[in-house]
C-alpha positions, -999 to 999 in steps of 0.1 A, spaced: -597 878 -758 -604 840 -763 -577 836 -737 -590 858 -710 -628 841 -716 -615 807 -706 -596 819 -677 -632 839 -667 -649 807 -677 -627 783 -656 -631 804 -622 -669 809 -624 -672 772 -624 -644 768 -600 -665 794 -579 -701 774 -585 -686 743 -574 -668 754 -543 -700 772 -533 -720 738 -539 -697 719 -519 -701 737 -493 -738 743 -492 -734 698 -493 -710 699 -464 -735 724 -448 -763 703 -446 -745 670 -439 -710 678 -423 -703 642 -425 -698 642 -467 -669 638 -473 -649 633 -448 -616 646 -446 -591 617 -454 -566 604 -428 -531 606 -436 -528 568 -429 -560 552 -430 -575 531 -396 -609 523 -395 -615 491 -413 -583 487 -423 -576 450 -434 -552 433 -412 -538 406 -437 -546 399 -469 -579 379 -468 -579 343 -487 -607 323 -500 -607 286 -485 -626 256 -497 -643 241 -465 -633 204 -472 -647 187 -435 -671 197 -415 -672 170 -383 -680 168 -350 -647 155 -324 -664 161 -291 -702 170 -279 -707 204 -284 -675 206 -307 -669 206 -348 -637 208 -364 -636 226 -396 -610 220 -426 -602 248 -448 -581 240 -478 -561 260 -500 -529 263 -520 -495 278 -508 -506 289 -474 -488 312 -451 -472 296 -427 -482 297 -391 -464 289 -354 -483 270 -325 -505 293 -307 -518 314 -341 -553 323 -351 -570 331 -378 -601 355 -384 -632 334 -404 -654 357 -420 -692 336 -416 -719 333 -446 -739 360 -427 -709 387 -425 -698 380 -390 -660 377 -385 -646 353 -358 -613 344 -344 -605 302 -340 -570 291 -330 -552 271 -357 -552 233 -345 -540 214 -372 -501 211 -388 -479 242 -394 -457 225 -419 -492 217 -437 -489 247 -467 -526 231 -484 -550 232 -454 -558 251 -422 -577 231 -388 -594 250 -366 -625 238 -342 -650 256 -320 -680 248 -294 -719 257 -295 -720 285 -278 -760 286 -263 -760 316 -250 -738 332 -277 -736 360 -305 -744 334 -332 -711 326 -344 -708 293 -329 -738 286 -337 -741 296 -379 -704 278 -376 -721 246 -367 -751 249 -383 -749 269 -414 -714 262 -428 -709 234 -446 -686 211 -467 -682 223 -503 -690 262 -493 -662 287 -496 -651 309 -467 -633 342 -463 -599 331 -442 -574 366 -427 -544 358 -410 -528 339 -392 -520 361 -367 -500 351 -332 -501 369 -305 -495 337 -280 -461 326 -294 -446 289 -280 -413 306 -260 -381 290 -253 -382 279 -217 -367 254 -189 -400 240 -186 -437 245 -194 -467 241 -177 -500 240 -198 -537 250 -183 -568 244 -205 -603 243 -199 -626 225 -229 -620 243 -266 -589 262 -247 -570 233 -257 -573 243 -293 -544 266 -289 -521 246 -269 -523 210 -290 -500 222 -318 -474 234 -290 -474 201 -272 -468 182 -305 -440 211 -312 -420 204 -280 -391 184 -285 -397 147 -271 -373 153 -237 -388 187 -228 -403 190 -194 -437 196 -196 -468 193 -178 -509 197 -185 -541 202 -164 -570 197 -191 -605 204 -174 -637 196 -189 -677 192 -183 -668 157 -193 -644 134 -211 -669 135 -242 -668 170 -239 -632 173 -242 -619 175 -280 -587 158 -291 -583 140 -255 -576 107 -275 -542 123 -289 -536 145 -256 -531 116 -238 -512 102 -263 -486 125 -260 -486 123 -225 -476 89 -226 -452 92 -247 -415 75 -234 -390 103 -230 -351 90 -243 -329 74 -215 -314 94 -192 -349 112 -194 -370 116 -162 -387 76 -172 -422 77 -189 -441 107 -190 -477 90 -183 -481 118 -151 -477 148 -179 -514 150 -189 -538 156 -155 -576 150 -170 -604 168 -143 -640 168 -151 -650 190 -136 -635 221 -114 -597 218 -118 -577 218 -86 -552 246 -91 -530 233 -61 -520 202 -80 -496 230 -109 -464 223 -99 -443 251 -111 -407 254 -110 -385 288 -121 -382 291 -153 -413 279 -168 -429 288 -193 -471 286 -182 -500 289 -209 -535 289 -201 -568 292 -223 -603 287 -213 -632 301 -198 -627 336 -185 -629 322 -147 -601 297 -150 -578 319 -166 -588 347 -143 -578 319 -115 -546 310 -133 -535 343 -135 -542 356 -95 -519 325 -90 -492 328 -118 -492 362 -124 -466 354 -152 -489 333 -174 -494 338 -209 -534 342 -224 -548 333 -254 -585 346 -249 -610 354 -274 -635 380 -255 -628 412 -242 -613 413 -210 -632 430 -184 -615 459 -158 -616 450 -119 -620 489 -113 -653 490 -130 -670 513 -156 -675 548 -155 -693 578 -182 -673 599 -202 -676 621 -230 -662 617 -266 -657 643 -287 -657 634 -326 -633 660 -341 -639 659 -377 -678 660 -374 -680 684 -347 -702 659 -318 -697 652 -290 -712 624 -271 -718 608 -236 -706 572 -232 -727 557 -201 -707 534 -182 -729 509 -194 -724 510 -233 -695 512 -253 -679 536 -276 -689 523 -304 -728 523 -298 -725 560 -287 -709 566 -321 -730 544 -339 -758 561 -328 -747 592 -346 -726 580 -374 -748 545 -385 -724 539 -410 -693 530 -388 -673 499 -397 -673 472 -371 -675 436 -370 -665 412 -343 -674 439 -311 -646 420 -289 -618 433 -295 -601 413 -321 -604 421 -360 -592 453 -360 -621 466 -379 -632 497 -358 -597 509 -347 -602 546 -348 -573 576 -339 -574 591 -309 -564 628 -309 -565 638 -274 -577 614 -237 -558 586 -221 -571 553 -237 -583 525 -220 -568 498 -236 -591 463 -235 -582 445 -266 -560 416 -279 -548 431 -314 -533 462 -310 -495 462 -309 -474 488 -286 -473 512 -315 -508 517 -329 -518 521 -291 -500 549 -286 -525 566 -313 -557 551 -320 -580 526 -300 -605 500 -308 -636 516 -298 -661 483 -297 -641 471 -265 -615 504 -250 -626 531 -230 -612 559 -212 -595 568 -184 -599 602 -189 -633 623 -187 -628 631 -224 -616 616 -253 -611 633 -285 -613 608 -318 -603 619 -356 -641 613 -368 
């Protein structure tokens, strides 16, 4: 008898709680969520690592330089970036511009921004030597490549990116740079650019290299890029000069750190969130994210560009719209970042 009043005992309460659950899920279908098998949204990227900021300075008007310094670094490659998580929250992506074989300290520099988000701007004003920051990465996804040649394209903090790769080139590569800028004092790190363009090439070399570094204040001439086959061309900069490089090179390689827009333009659709039964309207004006924000408020997001990874969501069913610089080949095939992508189809289906 004992026996049989536990077993009664144990299913009544099994039966209370299941019926309490589900009166909970009835009135908010949101709690709990089902888990994911593999978790997306908000998943970190790279282990994040807390830096001492140990100089805060000023290299060009407009422009600070910030060194981060820690112990036993990961190592990075020219062309890298890492993600800086700001005092406020904010998370922003700065190319590393300092020494990969330095293991103790990461470089990285960035420009006011007046008309910005506030990143630039709490970087330059609110971030100071002594305070600690919140460091993820580095992360490349605009690798030096082996080539016959290179030619180089960067318009004011765009060089940030492509200074480690012209100190990385051996000393008798071929190589050539068009560095534009409001103005010289505008133009970070010109002192050692030029430097390096002057550098004497061995003998047997093509003589001194004084013509690889092309300095334009001003609008660049992009009839002036000499490019032969088999090079190798980089470019980073405002979104008009790489939008020019690229109609002209078609092959060039991007580093850019805002979304990148579509030539076809923007249209509505609807998005369907699976798990919590809504669906919305996108306008072609908004984004994904602010439609789903404005019925889940709780959604993780950060950067809203396209970068951290922070609001990559699975996509059940639509054809994505793919407008970010993170994702790799794989996770695109099955989930989206929603601040930035869109679709192509009338209807996209996500796991929420």
């Amino acid at each position: 008898m004992p026996k049989l009043r536990t077993v009664a005992f144990v299913a009544g309460a099994a039966l209370l709680t299941r019926g309490a659950l589900r009166r909970r899920i009835q009135l908010s279908p949101l709690w709990p969520l089902p888990a994911l098998e593999e978790p997306t949204s908000g998943r970190p990227r790279s282990r994040a690592l807390r830096l001492l900021v140990t100089s805060h300075r000023t290299v060009a008007d407009g422009v600070v330089q910030l060194r981060l310094e820690g112990r036993d670094l990961p190592r990075w490659e020219p062309g890298a970036h890492l993600d800086l998580v700001l005092p406020s929250g904010l998370v922003r992506q700065y190319s590393l511009c300092g020494d990969p074989e330095d293991t103790s300290s990461y470089t990285v520099a960035t420009r006011l921004v007046e008309s910005g988000r506030g990143g630039s701007r709490e970087v330059h004003e609110q971030v100071t030597e002594g305070m600690e920051l919140e460091v993820r990465g580095p992360r490349n996804r605009f690798p030096l490549v082996e080539a016959e040649s290179y030619v180089f394209v960067a318009g004011g903090i765009g060089i940030t990116p492509l200074l480690p790769m012209l100190r990385a080139l051996p000393q008798d590569a071929e190589w050539r740079l068009l560095y534009a800028g409001r103005d010289r004092a505008s133009m970070p790190f010109l002192e050692e650019i030029e430097k390096l363009g002057s550098t004497a090439v061995p003998p047997g070399g093509p003589g001194r290299a004084g013509g690889r570094v092309t300095v334009v204040e001003g609008q660049p001439d992009l009839d002036t890029l000499e490019v032969s086959d088999g090079a190798a061309v980089y470019c980073c900069g405002p979104e008009g000069l790489m939008a020019a490089v690229e109609a002209r090179f078609p092959h060039v390689r991007l580093e850019r750190f805002a979304p990148r827009t579509s030539s076809d333009g923007n249209t509505e659709f609807e998005v369907e969130l699976r798990r919590s039964g809504r669906t919305l309207t996108v306008p072609a004006d908004s984004t994904v994210l602010a439609a789903v924000r404005d019925e889940l408020p709780d959604t993780a997001y950060s950067c809203e560009q396209g970068f951290c990874g922070t609001c990559q969501q699975r996509v059940l069913e639509g054809e994505i719209d793919h407008r970010d610089e993170l994702l790799t080949d794989t996770e695109r095939a099955g989930s989206m970042l929603i601040c930035v992508s869109r679709s192509r189809s009338d209807r996209l289906v996500l796991d929420m």
